[in-house]
C-alpha positions in Angstrom: 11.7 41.8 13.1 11.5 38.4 13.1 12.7 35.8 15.3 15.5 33.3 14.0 13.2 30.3 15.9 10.2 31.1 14.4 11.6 31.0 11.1 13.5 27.7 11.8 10.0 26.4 12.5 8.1 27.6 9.7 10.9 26.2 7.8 10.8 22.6 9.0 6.8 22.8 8.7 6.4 23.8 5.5 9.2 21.0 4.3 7.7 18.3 6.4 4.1 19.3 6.0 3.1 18.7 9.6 3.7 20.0 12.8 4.2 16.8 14.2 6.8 16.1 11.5 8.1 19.1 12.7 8.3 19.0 16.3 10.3 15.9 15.6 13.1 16.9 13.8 13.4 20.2 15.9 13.1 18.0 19.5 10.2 20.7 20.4 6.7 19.5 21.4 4.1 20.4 19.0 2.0 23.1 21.0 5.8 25.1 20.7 5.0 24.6 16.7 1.6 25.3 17.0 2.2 28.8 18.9 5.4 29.8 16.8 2.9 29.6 13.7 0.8 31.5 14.6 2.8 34.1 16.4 4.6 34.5 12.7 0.7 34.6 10.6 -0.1 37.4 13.5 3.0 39.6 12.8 2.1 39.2 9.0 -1.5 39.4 9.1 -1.4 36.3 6.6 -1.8 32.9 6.4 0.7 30.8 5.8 -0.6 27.5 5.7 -3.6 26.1 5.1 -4.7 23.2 7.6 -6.1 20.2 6.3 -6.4 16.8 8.1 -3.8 15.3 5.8 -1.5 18.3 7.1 -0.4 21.7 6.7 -0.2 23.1 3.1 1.9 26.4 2.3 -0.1 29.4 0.8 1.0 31.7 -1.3 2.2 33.7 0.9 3.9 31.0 2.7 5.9 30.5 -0.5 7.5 33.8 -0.9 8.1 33.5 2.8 10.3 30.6 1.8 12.2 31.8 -0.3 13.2 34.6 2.3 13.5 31.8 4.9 16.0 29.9 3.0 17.9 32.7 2.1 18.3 33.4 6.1 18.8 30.0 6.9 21.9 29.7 3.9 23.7 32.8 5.5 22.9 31.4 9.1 24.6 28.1 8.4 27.7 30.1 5.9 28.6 31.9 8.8 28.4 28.7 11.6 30.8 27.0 8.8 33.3 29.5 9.1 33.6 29.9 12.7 33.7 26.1 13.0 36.3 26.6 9.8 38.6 28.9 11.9 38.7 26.2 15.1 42.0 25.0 15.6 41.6 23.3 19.0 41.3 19.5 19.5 38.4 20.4 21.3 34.5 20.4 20.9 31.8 18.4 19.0 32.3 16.3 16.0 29.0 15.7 14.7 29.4 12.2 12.5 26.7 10.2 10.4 26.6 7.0 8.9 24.9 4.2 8.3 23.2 2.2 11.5 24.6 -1.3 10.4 28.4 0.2 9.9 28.0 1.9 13.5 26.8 -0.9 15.2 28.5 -4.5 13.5 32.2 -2.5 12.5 33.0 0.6 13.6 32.2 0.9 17.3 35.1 -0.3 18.8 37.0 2.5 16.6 34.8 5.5 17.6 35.6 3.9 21.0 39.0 4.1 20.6 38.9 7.5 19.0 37.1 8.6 22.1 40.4 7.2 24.4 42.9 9.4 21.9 41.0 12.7 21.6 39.3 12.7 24.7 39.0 16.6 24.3 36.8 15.8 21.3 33.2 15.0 21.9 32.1 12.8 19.4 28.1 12.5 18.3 27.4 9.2 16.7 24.1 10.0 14.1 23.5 6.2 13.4 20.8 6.3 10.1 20.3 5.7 6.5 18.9 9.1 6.4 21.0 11.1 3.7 22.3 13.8 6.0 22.9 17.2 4.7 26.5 18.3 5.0 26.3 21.8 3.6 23.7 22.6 6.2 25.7 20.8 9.1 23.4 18.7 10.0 26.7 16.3 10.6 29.9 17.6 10.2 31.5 14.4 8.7 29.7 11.6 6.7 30.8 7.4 6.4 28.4 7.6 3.4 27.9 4.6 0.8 27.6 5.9 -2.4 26.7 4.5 -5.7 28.7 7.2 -7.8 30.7 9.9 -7.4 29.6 12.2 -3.9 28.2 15.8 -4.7 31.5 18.1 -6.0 30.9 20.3 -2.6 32.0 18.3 -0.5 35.5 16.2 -0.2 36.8 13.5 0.9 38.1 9.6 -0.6 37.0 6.8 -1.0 37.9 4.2 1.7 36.5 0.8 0.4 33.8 -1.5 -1.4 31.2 -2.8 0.0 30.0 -6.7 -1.3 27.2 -8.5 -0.7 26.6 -12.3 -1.4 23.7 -15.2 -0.4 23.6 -16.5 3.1 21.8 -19.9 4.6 22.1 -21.4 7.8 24.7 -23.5 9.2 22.0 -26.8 9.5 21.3 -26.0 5.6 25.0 -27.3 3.9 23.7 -29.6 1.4 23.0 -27.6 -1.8 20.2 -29.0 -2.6 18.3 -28.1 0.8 19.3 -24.7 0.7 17.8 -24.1 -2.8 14.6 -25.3 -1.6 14.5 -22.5 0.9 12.4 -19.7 0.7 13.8 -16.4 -0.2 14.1 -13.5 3.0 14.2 -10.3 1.5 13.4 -6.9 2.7 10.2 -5.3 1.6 12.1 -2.4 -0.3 13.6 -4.5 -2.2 10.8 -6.6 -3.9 13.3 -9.8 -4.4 15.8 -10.7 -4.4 18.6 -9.8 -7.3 18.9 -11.8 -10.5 22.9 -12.5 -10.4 21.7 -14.0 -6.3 19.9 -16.9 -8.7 22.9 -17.7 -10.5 23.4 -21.4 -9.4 21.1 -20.9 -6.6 18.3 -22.7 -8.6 15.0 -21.1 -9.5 13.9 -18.3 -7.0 11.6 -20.4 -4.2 7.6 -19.5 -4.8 7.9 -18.7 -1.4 9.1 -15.3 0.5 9.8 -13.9 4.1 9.3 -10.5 3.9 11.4 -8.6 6.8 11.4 -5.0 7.3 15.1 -4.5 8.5 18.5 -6.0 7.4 19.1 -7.3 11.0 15.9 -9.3 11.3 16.3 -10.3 7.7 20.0 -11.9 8.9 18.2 -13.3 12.6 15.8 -15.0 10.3 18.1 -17.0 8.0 20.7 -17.7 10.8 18.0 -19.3 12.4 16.7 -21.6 9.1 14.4 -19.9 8.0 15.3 -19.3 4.5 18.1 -17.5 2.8 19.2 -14.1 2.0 21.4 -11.7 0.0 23.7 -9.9 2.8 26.8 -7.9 3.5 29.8 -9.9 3.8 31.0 -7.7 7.0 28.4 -9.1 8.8 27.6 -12.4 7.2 30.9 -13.7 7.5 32.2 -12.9 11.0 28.2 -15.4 12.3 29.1 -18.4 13.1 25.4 -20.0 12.5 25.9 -19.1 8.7 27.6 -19.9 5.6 28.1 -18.6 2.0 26.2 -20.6 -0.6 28.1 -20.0 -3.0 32.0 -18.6 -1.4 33.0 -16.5 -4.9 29.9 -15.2 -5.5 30.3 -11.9 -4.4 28.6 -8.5 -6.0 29.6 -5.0 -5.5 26.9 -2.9 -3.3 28.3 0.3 -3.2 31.8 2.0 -2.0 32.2 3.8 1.3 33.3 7.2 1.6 34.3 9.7 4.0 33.1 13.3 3.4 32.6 16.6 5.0 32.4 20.0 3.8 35.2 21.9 2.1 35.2 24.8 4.4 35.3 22.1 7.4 38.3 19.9 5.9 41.1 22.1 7.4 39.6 21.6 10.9 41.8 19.8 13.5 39.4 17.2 15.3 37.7 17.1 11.5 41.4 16.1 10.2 41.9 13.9 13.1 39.0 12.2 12.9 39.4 11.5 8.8 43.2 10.1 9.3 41.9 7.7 12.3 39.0 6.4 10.4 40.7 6.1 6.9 43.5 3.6 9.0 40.6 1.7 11.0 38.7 0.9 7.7 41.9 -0.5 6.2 42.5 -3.0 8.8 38.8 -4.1 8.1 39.0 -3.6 4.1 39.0 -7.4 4.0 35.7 -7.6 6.0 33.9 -5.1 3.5 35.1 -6.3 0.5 34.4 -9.8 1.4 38.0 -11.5 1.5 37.9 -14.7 2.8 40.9 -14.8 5.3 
């Protein structure tokens, strides 16, 4: 018989392809990896992975191993959903993900103040752009932004737009100095978007390259160069200004979305009617209305 950790671990190795990768996501050191691995390829008499220095590959045994794994790990997580479907306290964890930038420049002072009304509700703040997976609970609610409609299995509405527009600093006002400056644009982005050159003048031969949307905004408050930002935290700096105040383009729309078994949930309910109230007081700031 094997044991539900081992399998948890074979499972996070073989998607990862390391056991560092793996030792990660599970919070385990990686000699706990290491042993689990091989206590699993001892009860099977098998391989499952062969080692190489740019990581672990999955054999074929290993393969049909996975598909058995992920069976066990489907059921495993159906049946947590259901219990955590049939809670009816105001009590207990609330796992809930979003987006670091929405956690830390908007919404903190809410999940403070959530905290203060449900204090029976402990509240677990997952702060990344990593696409959480809600059917496998790895969060129980999501403040996603999506660029289309969300998968059909889980629920939820949509609570606002998100805009963006082009940012200088404060000591750049004339027009004509700030299209002079140099471009700072994040490095996954490549440049910065044609309709950000509309009246802008022609995009600046030179670049900052940033790896993060908070240095990228440090870096033009402080002159820099300019950028394309979010409006929500753009406008509230005082050491910036819009270029160009109308020129506003949609980013994405945020949603808030959990799982359909989970909807029904008291402190899942509670939380979605608190948050869909705080983001309409700050609709304005999202969208980019100038108040």
């Amino acid at each position: 018989m094997f044991d539900w950790d081992n399998i948890r671990i074979f499972l996070h190795v073989a998607r990862s392809g390391s056991i560092r990768g793996a030792a990660s996501v599970l919070g385990v050191n990686h000699a706990t990896v290491l042993r689990r691995i091989a206590s699993m390829e001892e009860q099977l008499g098998a391989r499952l992975f062969e080692r190489f220095p740019t990581g672990y590959q999955i054999t074929s045994t290993g393969e049909e191993i996975l598909i058995l794994a992920e069976e066990m790990e489907a059921n495993a997580i159906a049946v947590e959903r259901q219990v955590f479907g049939r809670d009816t306290a105001l009590t207990g964890s609330l796992r809930v993900t979003l987006p670091q930038l929405l956690a830390t420049h908007l919404f903190m002072p809410d999940f403070a103040e959530f905290s203060k009304r449900y204090p029976g509700i402990d509240l677990e703040i997952i702060a990344s752009t990593d696409p959480f997976n809600l059917t496998k609970r790895h969060a129980d609610v999501a403040l996603r932004v999506a660029y289309g409609t969300p998968p059909e299995n889980l629920v939820g509405r949509k609570l606002s737009s998100i805009v963006r527009t082009v940012y200088a600093s404060q000591k750049y006002k004339e027009e004509q100095q700030v299209n002079q400056l140099p471009w700072i644009i994040k490095e996954e982005d490549g440049a910065p978007p044609a309709w950000a050159l509309t009246g802008h003048g022609p995009k600046s031969p030179k670049t900052m390259i940033v790896n993060d949307p908070l240095t990228q905004l440090l870096a033009t408050r402080e002159g820099i160069g300019r950028c394309v930002h979010f409006c929500f935290m753009g406008d509230p700096d005082p050491g910036l200004y819009r270029v160009s105040p109308d020129n506003v383009k949609h980013y994405g729309d945020l949603w808030i979305l959990t799982h359909g078994d989970l909807r029904r949930v008291p402190r899942v309910e509670a939380f979605t009617k608190f948050m869909v109230e705080a983001v309409l007081k700050k609709r304005n700031s999202l969208e980019g209305v100038l108040e």
